[in-house]
N, C-alpha and C positions, 0 to 999 in steps of 0.2 A: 565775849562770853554772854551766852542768853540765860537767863533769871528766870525763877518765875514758874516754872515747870514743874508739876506734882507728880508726872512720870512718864517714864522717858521708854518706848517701846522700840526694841530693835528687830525688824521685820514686818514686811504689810501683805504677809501671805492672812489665810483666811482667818488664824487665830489671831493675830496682832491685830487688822483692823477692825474685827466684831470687838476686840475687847478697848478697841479706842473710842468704838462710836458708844458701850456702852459707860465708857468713863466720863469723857465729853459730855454725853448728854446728864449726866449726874453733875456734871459743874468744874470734873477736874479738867485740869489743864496736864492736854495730853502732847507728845511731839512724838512722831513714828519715823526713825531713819531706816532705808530702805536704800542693799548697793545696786539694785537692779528697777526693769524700773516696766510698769504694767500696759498692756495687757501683756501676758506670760505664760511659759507652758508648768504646769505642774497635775501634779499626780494626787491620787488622793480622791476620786472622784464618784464614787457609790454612796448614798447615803442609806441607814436603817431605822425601823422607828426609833429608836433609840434617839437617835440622831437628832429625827426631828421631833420629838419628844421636848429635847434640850433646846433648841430651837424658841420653839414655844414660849418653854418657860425664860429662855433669858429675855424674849421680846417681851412678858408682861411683868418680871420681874423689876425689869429695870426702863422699862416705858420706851423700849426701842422698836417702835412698831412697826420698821424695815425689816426687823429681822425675820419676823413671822413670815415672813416672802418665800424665806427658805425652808419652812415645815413642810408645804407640799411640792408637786411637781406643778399644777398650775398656777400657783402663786408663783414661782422661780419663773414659770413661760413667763406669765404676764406683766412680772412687775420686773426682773432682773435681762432675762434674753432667751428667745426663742430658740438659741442654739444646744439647748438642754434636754436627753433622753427623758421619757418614762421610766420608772422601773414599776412593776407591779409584781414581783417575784424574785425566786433564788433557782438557778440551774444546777445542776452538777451531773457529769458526765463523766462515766469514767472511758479507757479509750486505752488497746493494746498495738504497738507498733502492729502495722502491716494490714490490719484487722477494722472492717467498719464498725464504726460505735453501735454498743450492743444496746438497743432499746430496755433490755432487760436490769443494765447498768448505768440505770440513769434517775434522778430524783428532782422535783419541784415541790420550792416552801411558796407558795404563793401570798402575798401579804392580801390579810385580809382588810377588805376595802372599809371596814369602820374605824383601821389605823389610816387611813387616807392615804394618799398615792405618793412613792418617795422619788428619789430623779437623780440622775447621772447628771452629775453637775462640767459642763464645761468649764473646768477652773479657771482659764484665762477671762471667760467672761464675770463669772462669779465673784474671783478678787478683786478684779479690777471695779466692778460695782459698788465691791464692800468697800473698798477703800471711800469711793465716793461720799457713800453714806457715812463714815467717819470724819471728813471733809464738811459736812455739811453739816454735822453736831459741834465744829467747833477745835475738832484736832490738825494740826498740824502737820503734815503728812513731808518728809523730802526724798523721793526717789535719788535714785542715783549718787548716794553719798555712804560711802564704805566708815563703820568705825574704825579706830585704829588701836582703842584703847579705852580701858573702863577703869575709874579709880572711885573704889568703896570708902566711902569715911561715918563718920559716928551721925554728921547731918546731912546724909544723901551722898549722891552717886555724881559722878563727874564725867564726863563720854566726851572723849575728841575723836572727831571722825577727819577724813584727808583733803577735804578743803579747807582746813586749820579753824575752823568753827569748832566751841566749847560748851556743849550745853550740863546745866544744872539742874538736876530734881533730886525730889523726895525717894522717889523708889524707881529701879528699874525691872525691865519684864524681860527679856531674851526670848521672843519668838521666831528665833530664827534658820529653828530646823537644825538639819546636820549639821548645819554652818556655825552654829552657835558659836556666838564670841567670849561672852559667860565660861561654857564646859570647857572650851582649849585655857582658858587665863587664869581659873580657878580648879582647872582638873578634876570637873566634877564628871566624868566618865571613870569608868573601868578600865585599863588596861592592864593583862589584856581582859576583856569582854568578859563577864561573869555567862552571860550565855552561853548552852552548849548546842545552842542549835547551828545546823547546818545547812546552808541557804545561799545562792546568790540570784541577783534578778534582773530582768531585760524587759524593757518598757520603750510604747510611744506609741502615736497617733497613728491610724493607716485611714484610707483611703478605699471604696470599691467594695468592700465588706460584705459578704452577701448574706442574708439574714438566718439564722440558725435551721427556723424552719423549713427553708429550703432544700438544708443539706441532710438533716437527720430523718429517721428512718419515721420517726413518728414525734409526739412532743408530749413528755413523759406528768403535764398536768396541764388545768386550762388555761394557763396563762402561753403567748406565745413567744418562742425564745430569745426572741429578738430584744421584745419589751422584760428580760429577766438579767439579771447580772450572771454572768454563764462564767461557769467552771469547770471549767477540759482538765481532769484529773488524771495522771498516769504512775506509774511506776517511777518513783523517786522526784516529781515534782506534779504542777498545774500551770495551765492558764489563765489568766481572766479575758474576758472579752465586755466592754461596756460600752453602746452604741445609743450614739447621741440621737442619730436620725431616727429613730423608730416611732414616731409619730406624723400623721399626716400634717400640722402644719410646723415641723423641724425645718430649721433654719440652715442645719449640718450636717453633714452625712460622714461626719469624722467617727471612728472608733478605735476606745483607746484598750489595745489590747500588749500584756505585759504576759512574762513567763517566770517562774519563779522553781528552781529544781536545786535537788542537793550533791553539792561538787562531788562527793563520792562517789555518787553514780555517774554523774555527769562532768566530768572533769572542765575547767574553763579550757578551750582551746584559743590559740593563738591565732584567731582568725578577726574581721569585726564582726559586732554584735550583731548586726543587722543578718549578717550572710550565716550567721550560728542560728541564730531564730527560723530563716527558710530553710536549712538544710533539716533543722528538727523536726519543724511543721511536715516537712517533705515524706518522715519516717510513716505517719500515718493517713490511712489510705480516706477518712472523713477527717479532713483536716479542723480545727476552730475557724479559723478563715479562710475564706477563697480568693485574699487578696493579699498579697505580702508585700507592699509597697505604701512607704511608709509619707506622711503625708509630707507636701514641699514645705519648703521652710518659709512659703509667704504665711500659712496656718498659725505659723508661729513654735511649730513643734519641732526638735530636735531631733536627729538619728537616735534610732536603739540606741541603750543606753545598760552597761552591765553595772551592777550594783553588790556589795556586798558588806553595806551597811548595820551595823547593829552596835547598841552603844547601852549602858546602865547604869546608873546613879543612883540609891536613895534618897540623899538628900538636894530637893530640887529649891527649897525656899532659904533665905538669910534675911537678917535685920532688914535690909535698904534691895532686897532682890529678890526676883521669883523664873526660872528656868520652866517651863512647860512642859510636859512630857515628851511630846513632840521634839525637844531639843534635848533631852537628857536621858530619856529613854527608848528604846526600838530595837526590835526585836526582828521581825518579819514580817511582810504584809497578808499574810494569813494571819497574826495573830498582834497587829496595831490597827489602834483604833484614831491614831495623829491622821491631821491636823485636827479633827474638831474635838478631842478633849483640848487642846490648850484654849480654846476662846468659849468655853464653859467654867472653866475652875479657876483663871485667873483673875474675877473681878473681885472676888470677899476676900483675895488675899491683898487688893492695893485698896480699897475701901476701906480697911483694919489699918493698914500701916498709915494711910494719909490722914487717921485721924478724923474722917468723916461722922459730924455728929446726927446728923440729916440720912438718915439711910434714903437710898434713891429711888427706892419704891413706895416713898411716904407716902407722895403728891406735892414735896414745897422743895418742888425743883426748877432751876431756872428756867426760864422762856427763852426758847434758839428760835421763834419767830415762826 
């Protein structure tokens, strides 16, 4: 059994490890188990100012100056991985079977360049970074080790994971997404689903992708579509399309484009995913992509992927525990904002419970060298 632990993070996707590196570097004693193990594919990959707003502030809040890497698109090139889009805008397109996209039904939010340039983050490189950076303040990171079991008591939290290891803390965080160990043991979901929305959705990397503005009639503000997070809007669902390579010195020329329609209209057919996504793209004559091949599995990206995910809870926090949106709540990805609200909100809630008298943005913080 290991001692000694102020909190115990389960997950080292993007919210688990920004909030280990910002605990660590405050002096707690962090441990992150993790059943899968990095670089990885995941989703989630647009950022807004918003975003990097929060960004910001947690890197000068809490004196984690890796993180600001992430506020822009060239701080992410330079300091994290060249395999990361631009974004300098918002697309939206709307788009009738049969019928080329009507220049007329088409809108650009172009981010104004005094909020600084945001970026289509390649997540597999992005986490596997952060984790780095959490590594290096001082936390304990173990991939590839599944918990089996979380036991709450009056002084802290007990986690035995399947290599018959025992660890002991102060509080635990469950940033573990859909997977959350937390919401299945403590039943903090809904069943069924307090949401009444109707949604499922098909996602992954492609390959060959040919740039928006080669395909469309015209490009509906000045930014160009390639560099915009683009949304192919239809009748009963959308696409997104977010492409990593649209900078001259991109490292990737991966795009990750996902669809998201409502079963009503669209029934799940019994087909796989991959072959449901071209047969739909196939319906319109200005397709989103001119490439429907989805990238090999040395990328690291999985086949299409059908999802029909949604989950809600109120109550995310307890004495010795805190659930992250991300794991406790989701809705649709039109209208979530996970993974980066969890690695914003969960540091005042384990800094209050661990009792920290030293707040971490005093200045009489330890030295990691």
């Amino acid at each position: 059994m290991r001692e000694g632990t102020d909190v115990v993070i389960l997950g080292a996707g993007i919210a688990g490890t920004v909030l280990a590196a910002v605990l660590a570097r405050g002096g707690a004693r962090v441990e992150v188990l993790d059943a899968g193990r990095h670089p990885r594919f995941a989703i989630g990959e647009s950022t807004i100012p918003h975003t990097s707003t929060l960004f910001r502030l947690l890197a000068e809040r809490y004196d984690v100056p890796e993180i600001k890497h992430l506020a822009t698109f060239h701080g992410a090139r330079a300091h994290v991985s060249a395999n990361h889009g631009i974004k300098r805008g918002f697309n939206f397109h709307w788009h009738e079977p049969g019928a080329r996209q009507d220049p007329e039904l088409a809108h650009q939010l172009p981010i104004p360049s005094i909020m600084h340039t945001e970026t289509h983050f390649l997540r597999a490189d992005l986490d596997h970074w952060v984790m780095r950076v959490a590594r290096k303040y001082g936390a304990v990171v173990r991939e590839g080790v599944r918990v089996t079991g979380v036991g709450l008591g009056e002084s802290g939290v007990t986690v035995t994971t399947d290599d018959g290891a025992t660890v002991r803390a102060r509080f635990i965080v469950d940033a573990g997404g859909f997977r959350s160990v937390l919401a299945s043991q403590l039943d903090l979901r809904d069943e069924p689903c307090r949401f009444r929305h109707h949604s499922r959705s098909m996602f992954t990397h492609m390959e060959g992708v040919v740039p928006w503005e080669r395909i469309a009639a015209c490009n509906p503000g000045p930014v160009r579509g390639s560099q915009s997070t683009l949304h192919h809007v239809f009748d009963g669902g959308w696409i997104w399309v977010i492409p990593f390579g649209n900078h001259p010195r991109a490292g990737s020329d991966l795009v990750s484009v996902g669809m998201t329609v409502d079963p009503r209209k669209h029934p799940r057919r019994d087909v796989p995913a991959g072959q449901e996504f071209r047969e739909f793209i196939s319906a319109f004559r200005t397709s989103a992509t001119s490439s429907r091949t989805p990238a090999p599995p040395a990328t690291g990206s999985p086949p299409a992927a059908s999802s029909t995910r949604r989950r809600a809870r109120p109550a995310t926090g307890g004495r010795s525990r805190c659930t992250p949106p991300g794991s406790s709540t989701r809705c649709s990805p039109a209208v979530c904002r996970s993974p980066w609200t969890g690695s914003t909100r969960s540091p005042g809630a384990c800094w209050t419970h661990c009792g920290r008298t030293t707040s971490p943005s005093s200045g009489s913080l330890p030295s990691n060298g």
